[in-house]
C-alpha positions in Angstrom: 143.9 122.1 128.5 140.3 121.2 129.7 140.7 118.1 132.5 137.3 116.4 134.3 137.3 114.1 136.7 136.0 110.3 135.2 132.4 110.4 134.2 132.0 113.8 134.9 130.9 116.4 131.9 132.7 119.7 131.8 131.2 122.6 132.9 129.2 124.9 130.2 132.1 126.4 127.4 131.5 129.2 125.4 134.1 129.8 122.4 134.4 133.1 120.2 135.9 132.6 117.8 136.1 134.5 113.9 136.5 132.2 111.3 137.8 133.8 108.1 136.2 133.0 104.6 138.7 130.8 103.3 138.1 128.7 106.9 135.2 128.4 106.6 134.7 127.1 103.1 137.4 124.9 104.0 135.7 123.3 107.0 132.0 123.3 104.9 133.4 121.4 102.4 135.2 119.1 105.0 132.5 118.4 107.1 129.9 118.0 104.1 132.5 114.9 103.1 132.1 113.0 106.4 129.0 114.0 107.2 128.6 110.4 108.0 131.2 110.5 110.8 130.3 114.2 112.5 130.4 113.1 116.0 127.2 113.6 117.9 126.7 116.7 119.6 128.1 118.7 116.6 124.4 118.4 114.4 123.8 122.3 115.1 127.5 123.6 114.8 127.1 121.8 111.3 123.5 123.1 110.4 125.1 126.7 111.3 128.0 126.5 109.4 125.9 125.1 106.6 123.3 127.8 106.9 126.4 130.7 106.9 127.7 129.5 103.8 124.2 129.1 101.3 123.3 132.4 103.1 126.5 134.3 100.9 126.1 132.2 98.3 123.8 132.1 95.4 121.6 129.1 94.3 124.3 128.5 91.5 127.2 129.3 93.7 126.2 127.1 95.8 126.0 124.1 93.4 129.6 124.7 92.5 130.7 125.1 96.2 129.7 122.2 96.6 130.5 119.6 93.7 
């Protein structure tokens, strides 16, 4: 559990964590969807995710990963 005092930001995080194939098509396809409501703060977490998945996929593969 992270707790901060009122107003105050936490301190710097740093998470490692390996997301498996299936979790991460799960969560590109998810976050593609409600793009539109990706909190701020998240724009480069998204861009990497995005970047991962067209970097495995081909042009075509990625037309179907995504319709």
């Amino acid at each position: 559990m992270i707790t901060t005092i009122q107003n105050e930001q936490p301190k710097d995080f740093k998470l490692t964590y390996n997301f498996t194939s299936r979790e991460i098509a799960i969560l590109g396809k998810y976050l593609r969807e409600n793009f539109d409501k990706l909190p701020e703060g998240l724009e480069n977490f998204y861009k990497s995710l995005e970047d991962s998945i067209y970097n495995k996929l081909s042009l075509e593969e990625a037309k179907i990963f995504y319709s």
